[in-house]
FILO-979037 format. One record per residue (C-alpha): z, x, y; residue number from 1. Coordinates in Angstrom, 2 decimals. Example, Ala and Ser with C-alpha at 12.3 -4.5 7.8 and 13.67 -1.06 7.14 Angstrom:
<nodes>
+---------+---------+---------+-----+
!       w !       u !       v ! seq !
+---------+---------+---------+-----+
!    7.80 !   12.30 !   -4.50 !   1 !
!    7.14 !   13.67 !   -1.06 !   2 !
+---------+---------+---------+-----+
</nodes>
This chain:
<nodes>
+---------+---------+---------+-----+
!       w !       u !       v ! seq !
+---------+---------+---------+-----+
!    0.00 !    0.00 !    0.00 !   1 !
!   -0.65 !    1.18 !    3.62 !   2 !
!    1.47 !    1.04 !    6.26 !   3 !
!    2.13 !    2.11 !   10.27 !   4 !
!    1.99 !    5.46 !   10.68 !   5 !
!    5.83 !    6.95 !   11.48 !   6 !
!    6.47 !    6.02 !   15.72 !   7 !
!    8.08 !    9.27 !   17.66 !   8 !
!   10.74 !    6.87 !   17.88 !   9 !
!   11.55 !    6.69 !   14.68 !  10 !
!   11.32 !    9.51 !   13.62 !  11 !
!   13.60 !   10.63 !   16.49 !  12 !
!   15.97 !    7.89 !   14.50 !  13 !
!   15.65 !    9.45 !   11.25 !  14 !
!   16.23 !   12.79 !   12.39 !  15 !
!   19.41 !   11.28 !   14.04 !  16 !
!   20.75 !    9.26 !   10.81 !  17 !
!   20.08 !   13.11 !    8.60 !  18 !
!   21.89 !   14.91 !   11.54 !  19 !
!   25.10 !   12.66 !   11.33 !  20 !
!   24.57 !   12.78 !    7.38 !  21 !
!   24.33 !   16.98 !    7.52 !  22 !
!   27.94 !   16.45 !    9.54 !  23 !
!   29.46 !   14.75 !    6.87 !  24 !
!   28.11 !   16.87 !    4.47 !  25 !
!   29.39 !   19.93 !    6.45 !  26 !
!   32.80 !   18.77 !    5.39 !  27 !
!   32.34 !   19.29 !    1.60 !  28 !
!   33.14 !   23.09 !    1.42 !  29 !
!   35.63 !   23.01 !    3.31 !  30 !
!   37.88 !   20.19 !    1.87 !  31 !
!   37.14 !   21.41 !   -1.89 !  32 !
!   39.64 !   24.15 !   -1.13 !  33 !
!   41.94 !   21.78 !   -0.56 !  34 !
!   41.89 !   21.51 !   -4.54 !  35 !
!   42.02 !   25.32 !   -5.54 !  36 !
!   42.71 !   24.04 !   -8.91 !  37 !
!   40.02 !   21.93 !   -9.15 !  38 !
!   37.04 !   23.86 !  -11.20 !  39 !
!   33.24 !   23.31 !   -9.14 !  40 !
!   31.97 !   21.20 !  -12.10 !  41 !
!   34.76 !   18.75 !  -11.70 !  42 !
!   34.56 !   18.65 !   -7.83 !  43 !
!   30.53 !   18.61 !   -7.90 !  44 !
!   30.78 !   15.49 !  -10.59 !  45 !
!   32.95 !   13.42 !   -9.22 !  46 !
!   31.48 !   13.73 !   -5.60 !  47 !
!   28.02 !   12.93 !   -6.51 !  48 !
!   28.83 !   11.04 !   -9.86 !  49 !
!   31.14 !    8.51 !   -8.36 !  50 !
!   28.65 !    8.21 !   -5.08 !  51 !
!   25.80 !    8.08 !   -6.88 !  52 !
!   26.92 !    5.26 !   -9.20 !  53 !
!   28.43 !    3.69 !   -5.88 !  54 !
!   24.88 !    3.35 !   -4.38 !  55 !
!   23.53 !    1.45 !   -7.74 !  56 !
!   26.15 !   -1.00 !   -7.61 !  57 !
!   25.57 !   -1.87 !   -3.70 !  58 !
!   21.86 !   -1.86 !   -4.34 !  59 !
!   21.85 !   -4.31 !   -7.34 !  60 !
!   19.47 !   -7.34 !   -5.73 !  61 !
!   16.74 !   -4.39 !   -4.64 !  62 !
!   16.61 !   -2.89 !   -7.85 !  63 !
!   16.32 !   -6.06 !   -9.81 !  64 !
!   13.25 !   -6.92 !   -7.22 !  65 !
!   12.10 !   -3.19 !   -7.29 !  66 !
!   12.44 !   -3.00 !  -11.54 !  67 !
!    9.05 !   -3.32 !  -12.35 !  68 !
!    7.98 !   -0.39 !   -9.92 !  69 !
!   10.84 !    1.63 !  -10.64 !  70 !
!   10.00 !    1.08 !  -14.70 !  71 !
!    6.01 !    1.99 !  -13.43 !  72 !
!    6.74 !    4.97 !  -11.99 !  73 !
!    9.85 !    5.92 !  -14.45 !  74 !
!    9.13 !    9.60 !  -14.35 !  75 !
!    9.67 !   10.13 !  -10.51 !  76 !
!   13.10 !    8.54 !  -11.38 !  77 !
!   14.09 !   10.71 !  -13.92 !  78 !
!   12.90 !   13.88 !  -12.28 !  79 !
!   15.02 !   12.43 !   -9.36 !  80 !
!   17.93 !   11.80 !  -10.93 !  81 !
!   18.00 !   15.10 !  -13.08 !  82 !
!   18.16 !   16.56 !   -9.40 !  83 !
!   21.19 !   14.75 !   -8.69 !  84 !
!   22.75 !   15.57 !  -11.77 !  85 !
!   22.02 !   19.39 !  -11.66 !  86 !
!   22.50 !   19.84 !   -7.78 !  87 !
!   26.12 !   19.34 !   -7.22 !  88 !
!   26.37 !   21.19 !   -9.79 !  89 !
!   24.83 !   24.33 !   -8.68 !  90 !
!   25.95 !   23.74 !   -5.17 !  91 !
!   30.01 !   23.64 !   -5.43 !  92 !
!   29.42 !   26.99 !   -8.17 !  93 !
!   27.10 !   28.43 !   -5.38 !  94 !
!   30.14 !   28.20 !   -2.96 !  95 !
!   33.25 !   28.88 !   -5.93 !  96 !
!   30.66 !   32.39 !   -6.74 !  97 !
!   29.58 !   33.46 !   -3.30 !  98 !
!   31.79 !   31.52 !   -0.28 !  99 !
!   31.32 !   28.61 !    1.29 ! 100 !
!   29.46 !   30.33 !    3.95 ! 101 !
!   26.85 !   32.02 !    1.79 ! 102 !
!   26.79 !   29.16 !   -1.18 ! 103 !
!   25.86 !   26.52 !    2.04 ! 104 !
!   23.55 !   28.29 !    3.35 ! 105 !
!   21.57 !   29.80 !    0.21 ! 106 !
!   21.35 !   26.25 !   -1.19 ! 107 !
!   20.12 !   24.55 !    2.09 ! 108 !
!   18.02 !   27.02 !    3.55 ! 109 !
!   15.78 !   26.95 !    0.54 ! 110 !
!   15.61 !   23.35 !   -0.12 ! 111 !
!   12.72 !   22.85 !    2.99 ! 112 !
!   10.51 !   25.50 !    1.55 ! 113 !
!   10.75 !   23.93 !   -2.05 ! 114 !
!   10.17 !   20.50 !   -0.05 ! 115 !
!    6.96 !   21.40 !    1.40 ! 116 !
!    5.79 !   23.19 !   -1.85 ! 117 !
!    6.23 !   19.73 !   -3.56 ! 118 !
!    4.67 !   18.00 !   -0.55 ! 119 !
!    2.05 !   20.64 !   -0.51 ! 120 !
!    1.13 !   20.52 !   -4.66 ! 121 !
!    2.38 !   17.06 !   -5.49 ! 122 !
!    1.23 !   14.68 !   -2.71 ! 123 !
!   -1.09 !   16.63 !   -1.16 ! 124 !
!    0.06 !   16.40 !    2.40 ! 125 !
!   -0.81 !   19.01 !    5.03 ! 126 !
!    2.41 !   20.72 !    6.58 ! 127 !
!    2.37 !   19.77 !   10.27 ! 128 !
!    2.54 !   23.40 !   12.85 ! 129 !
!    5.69 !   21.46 !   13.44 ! 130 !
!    7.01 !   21.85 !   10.55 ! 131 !
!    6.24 !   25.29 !   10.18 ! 132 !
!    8.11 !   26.59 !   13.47 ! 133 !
!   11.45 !   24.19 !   12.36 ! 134 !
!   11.23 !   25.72 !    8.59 ! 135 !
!   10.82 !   29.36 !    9.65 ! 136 !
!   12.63 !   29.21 !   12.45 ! 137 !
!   15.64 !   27.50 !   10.21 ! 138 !
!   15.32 !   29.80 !    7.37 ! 139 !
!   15.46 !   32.60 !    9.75 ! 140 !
!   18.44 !   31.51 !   11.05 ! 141 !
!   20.26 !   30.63 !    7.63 ! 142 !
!   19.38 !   34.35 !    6.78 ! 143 !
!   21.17 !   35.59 !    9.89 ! 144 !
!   24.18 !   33.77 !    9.22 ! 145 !
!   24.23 !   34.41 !    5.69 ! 146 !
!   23.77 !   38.13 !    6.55 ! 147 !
!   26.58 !   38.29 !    8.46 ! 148 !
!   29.22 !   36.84 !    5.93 ! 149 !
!   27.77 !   39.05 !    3.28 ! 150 !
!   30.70 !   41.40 !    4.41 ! 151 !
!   33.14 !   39.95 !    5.20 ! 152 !
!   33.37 !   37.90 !    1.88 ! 153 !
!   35.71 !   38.42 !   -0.59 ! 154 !
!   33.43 !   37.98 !   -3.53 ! 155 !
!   32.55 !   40.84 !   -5.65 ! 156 !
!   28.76 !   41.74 !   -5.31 ! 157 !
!   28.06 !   39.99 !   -8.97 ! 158 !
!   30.06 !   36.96 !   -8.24 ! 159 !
!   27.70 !   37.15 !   -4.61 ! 160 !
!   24.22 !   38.26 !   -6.60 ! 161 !
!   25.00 !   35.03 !   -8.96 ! 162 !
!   26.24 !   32.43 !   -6.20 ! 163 !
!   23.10 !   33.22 !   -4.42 ! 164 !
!   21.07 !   32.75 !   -7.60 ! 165 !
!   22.76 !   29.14 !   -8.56 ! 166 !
!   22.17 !   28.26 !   -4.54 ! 167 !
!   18.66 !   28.45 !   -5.06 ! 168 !
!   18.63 !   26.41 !   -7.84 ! 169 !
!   20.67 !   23.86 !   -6.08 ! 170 !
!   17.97 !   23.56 !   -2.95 ! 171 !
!   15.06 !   23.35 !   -5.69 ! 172 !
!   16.76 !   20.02 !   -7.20 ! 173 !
!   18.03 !   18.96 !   -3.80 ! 174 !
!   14.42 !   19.38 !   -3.06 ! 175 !
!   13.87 !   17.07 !   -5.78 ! 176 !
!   15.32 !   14.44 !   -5.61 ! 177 !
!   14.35 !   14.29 !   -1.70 ! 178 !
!   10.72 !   13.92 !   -2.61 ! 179 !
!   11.42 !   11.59 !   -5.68 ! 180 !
!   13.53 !    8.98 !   -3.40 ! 181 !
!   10.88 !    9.85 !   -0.40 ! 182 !
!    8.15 !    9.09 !   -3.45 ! 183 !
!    9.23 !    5.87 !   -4.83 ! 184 !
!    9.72 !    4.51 !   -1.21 ! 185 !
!    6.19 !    4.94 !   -0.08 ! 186 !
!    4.98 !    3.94 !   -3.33 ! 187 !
!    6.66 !    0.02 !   -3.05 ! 188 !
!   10.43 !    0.43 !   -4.29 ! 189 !
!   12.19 !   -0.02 !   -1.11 ! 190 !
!   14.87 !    2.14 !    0.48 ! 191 !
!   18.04 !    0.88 !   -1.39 ! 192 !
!   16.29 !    0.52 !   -4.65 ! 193 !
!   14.65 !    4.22 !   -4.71 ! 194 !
!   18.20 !    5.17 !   -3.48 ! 195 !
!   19.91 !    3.29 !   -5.92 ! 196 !
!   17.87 !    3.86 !   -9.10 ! 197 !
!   17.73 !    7.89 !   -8.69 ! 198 !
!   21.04 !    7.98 !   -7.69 ! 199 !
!   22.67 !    5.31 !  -10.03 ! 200 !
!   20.88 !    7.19 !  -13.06 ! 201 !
!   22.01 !   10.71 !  -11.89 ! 202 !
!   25.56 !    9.19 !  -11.29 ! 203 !
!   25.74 !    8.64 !  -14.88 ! 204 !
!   24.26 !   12.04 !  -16.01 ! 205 !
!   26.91 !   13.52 !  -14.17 ! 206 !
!   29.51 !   11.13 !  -16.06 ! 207 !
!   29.87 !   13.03 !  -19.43 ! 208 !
!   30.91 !   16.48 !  -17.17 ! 209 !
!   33.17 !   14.75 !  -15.07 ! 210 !
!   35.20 !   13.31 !  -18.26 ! 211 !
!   34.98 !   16.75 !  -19.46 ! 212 !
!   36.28 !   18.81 !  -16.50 ! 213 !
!   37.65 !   16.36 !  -14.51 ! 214 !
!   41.91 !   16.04 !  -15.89 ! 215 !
!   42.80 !   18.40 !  -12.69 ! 216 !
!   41.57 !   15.38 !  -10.33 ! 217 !
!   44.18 !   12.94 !  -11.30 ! 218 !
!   46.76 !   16.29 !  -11.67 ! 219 !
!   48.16 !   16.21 !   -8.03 ! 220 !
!   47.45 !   13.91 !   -5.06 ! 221 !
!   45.89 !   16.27 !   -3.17 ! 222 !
!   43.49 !   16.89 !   -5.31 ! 223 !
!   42.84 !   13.03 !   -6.25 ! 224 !
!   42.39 !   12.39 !   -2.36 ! 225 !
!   39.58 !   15.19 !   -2.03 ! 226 !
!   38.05 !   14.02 !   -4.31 ! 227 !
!   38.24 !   10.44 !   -3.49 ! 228 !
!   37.08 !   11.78 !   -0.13 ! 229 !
!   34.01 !   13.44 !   -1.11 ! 230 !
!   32.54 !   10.34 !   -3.25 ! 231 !
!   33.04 !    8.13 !   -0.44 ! 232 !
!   32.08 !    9.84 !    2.84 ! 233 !
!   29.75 !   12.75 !    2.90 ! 234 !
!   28.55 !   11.33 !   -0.51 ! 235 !
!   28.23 !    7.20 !   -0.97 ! 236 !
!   28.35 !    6.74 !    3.13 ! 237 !
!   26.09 !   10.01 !    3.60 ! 238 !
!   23.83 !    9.39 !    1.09 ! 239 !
!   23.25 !    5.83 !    2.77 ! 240 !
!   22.27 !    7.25 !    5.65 ! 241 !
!   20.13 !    9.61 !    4.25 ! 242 !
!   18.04 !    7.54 !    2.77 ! 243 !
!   17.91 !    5.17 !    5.89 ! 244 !
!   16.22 !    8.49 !    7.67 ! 245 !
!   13.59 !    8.90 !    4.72 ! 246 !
!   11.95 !    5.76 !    5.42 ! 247 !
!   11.30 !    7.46 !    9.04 ! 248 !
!   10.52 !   11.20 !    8.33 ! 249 !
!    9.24 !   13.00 !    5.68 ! 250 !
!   11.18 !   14.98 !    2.58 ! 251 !
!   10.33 !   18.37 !    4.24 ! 252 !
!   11.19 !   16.92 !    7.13 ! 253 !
!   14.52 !   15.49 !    6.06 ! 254 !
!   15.50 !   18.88 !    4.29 ! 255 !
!   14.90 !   20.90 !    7.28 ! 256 !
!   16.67 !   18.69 !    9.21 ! 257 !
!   19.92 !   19.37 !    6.82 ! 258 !
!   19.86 !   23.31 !    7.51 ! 259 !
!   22.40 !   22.22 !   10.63 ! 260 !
!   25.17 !   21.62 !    7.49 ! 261 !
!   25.31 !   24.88 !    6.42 ! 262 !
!   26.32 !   25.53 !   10.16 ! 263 !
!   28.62 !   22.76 !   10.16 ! 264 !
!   30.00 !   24.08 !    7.03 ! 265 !
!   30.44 !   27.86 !    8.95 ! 266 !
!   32.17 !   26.55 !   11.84 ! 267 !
!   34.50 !   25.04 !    9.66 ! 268 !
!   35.25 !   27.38 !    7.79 ! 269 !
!   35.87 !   29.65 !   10.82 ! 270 !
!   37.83 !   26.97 !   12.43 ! 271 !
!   39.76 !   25.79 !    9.39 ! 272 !
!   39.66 !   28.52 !    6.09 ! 273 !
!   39.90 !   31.63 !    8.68 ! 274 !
!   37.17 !   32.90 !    7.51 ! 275 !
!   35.14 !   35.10 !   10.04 ! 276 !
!   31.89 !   35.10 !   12.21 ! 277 !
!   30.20 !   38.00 !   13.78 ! 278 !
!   27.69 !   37.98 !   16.75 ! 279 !
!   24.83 !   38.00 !   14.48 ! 280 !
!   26.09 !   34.95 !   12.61 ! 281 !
!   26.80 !   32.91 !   16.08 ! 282 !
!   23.00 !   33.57 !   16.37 ! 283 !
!   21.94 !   32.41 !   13.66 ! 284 !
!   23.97 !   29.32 !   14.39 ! 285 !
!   21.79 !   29.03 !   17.36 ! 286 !
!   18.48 !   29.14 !   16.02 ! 287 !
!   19.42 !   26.21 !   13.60 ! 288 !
!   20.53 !   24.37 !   17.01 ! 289 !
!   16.97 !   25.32 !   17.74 ! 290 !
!   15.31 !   23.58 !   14.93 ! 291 !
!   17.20 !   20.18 !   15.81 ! 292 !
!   15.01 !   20.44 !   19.30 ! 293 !
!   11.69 !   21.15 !   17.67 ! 294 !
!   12.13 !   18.65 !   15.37 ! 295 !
!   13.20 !   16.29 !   17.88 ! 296 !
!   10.60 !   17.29 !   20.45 ! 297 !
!    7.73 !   17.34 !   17.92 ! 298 !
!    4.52 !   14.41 !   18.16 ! 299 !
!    5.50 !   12.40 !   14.73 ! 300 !
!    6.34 !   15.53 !   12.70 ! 301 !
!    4.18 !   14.57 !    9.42 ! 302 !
!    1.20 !   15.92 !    7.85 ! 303 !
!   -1.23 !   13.64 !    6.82 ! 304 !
!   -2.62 !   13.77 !    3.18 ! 305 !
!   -5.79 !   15.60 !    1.96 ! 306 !
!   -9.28 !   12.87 !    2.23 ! 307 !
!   -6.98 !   10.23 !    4.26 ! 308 !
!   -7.26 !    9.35 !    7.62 ! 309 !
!   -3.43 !    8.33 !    7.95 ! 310 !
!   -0.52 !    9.03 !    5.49 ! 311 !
!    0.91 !    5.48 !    4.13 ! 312 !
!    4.30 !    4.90 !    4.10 ! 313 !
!    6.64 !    2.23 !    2.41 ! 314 !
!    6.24 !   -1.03 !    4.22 ! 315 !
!    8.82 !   -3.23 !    2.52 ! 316 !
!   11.15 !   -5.32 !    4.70 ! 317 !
!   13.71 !   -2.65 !    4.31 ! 318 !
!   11.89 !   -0.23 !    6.55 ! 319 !
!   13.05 !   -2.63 !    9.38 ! 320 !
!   16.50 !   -3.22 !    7.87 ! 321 !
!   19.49 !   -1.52 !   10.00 ! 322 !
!   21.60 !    0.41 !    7.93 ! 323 !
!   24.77 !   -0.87 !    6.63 ! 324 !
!   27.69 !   -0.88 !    8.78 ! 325 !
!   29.30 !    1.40 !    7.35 ! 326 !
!   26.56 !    3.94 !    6.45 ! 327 !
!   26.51 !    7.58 !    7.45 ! 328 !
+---------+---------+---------+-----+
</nodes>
């Protein structure tokens, strides 16, 4: 089906919603060592198991309308979901290995590039100059500050060497399951059904480790509440708004546009762990501040695809939907 091309107005919109959701997401890091006890698999399960399961069950009436498109296009789902499954994950090790610094930044700063491979390859869109500058200009950035905590860390150089290594793997499936939900909205499902259905199934992928690593949750209070935290805001009410922005900008887009959490997740962990920054990392800081302004500046930052005149995008009633109340 073919729809409007994206408005500079809403894409200004979605780039908004994915800023406030990169905020939330910021926080992640940071309030997992509030639960030293708490093992990565445990934390990364329950944050994105719970959530993800959370945004099936709110999403209910659009999947039972969307079923027969989801069931069409059933491999875009499961390569979605095993995203979510493997990506939190890979992410919470990344940070447990490397720092929460260097495990943000690692796993965001490569999740555009594998975005706009996947654009590139899969739906054969051209990469806007737009795109370009905010990618480069991000990853550039990410490298700077990720330079300058390499250190001051306290991880040995193995523990570093292999938190870098499962960072990249967590931007390639966050990459993922961007395009899948991005995917299954312009091909019919709907926002809260593509959300739902790639999210619900990952949810339950993630079950199984959460029931096996997951006894030092319910251990202590403190631990219970971070997690509890994590499901519900930067994951269930993040993820809502997230996928509110992908009806107005594209995957690439959207994961470039996420780069400013692994800042959010530095100044916190400056502000809050004690950890420290050096000039070169305050610049870095800056150039993602940059990439916010190019984005936001930019004509209607989308390619369009190979032998098309226009790119289509989803038109269901959704698209003009507000988000929830309550939505990051």
């Amino acid at each position: 089906m073919t729809g409007p091309k994206p408005t500079a107005g809403g894409q200004l919109v979605g780039i908004l919603a994915i800023t406030v959701t990169s905020l939330l997401w910021g926080t992640t890091g940071t309030a997992a060592t509030f639960a030293p006890d708490v093992g990565p698999l445990a934390i990364g399960a329950a944050a994105l198991g719970i959530g993800g399961i959370l945004q099936a069950l709110i999403a209910v009436p659009a999947l039972k309308r969307s079923w027969p498109v989801l069931v069409k296009y059933k491999g875009t789902v499961l390569t979605g979901a095993i995203g979510v499954f493997v990506y939190p994950l890979a992410f919470y090790s990344s940070m447990h290995l490397a720092g929460v610094a260097i495990g943000s930044v690692v796993s965001l700063a490569s999740a555009p590039l594998a975005s706009g491979v996947l654009e590139r390859f899969l739906d054969r869109s051209r990469l806007s100059c737009w795109w370009v500058l905010a990618a480069g200009t991000g990853v550039v950035g990410s490298v700077m500050l990720c330079a300058s905590r390499m250190g001051s860390d306290t991880a040995s150089s193995r523990d570093t060497v292999l938190g870098i290594g499962v960072g990249l793997l967590a931007g390639v499936s966050y990459a993922g399951y961007t395009w899948a939900v991005h995917r299954l909205i312009f091909l019919g499902a709907g926002r809260s059904a593509s959300m739902g259905g790639v999210f619900g199934a990952g949810g339950l992928l993630l079950m199984p480790v959460l029931l096996i690593t997951g006894k030092p949750l319910v251990e202590s209070a403190e631990s219970f509440g971070v997690a509890a935290y994590m499901a519900l805001v930067p994951m269930f009410i993040g993820y809502l708004l997230f996928g509110f922005g992908l009806t107005r900008v594209s995957a690439s887009t959207a994961t470039t546009v996420t780069l400013t959490e692994p800042a959010i997740a530095t100044l916190l962990a400056v502000v809050i762990v004690g950890e420290r920054l050096d000039p070169l990392g305050w610049a870095g800081l800056a150039l993602l501040a940059v990439v916010l302004v190019i984005l936001g500046a930019a004509p209607t930052n989308v390619g369009e695809r190979e032998g098309e005149g226009g790119r289509r995008e989803a038109n269901s009633e959704e698209e003009a939907t507000p988000a929830p109340a309550r939505t990051p």
